[in-house]
N, C-alpha and C positions, 0 to 999 in steps of 0.2 A: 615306131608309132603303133599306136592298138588301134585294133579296130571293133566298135561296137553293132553288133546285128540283133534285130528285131524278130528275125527272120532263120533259121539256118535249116540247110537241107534235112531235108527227114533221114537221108539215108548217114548223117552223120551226127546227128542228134536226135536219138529218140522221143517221141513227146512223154511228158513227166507221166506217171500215175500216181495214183492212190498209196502205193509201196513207197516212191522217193521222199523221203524225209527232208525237212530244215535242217542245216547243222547245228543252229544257234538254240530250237525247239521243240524239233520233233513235230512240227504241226508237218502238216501237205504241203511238200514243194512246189512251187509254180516258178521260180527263175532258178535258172541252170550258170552258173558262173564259169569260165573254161580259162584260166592260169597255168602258165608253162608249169608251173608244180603240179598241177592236177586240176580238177574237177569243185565247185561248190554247190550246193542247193541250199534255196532258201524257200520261207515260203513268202509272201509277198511283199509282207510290213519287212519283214527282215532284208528282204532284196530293195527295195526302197530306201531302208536306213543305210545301208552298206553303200547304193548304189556309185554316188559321189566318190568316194574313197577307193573303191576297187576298181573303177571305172579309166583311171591311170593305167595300171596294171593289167585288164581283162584282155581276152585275145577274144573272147565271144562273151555276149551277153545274149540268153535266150529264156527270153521271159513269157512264158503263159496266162501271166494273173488276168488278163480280159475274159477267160472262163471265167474268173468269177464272178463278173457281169452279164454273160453270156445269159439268153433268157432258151429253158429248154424247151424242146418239142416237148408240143401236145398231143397226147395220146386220144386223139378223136375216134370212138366208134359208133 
């Protein structure tokens, strides 16, 4: 049985940056795929499209795309 998390400890999954790539496009990763084979990044439309179908198979799903709603500090001086 797999199990899906929204959630995974920091200290065993790093949060994404700016460096981790999409496999499917090269854009900014924000979901982190974890498959007994290894590792996937997407970035968010691709983690969305994929989701359903590898969601079988995933042992972790750890997905960041609510950054990209995230509204940032304001720089008040």
């Amino acid at each position: 049985m797999s199990q899906i998390t929204s959630e995974v400890d920091e200290l065993d999954a790093p949060e994404l940056t700016a460096f981790d790539r999409c496999d499917s496009c090269g854009a900014q990763a924000y979901v982190r795929v974890t498959l007994a084979s290894g590792e996937l990044l997407f970035c968010a439309h691709h983690g969305a499209k994929f989701k359903e179908k590898l969601s079988a198979t995933a042992l972790e799903w750890h997905d960041e795309s609510a950054r990209l709603s995230a509204v940032p500090a304001t720089d008040e001086r």
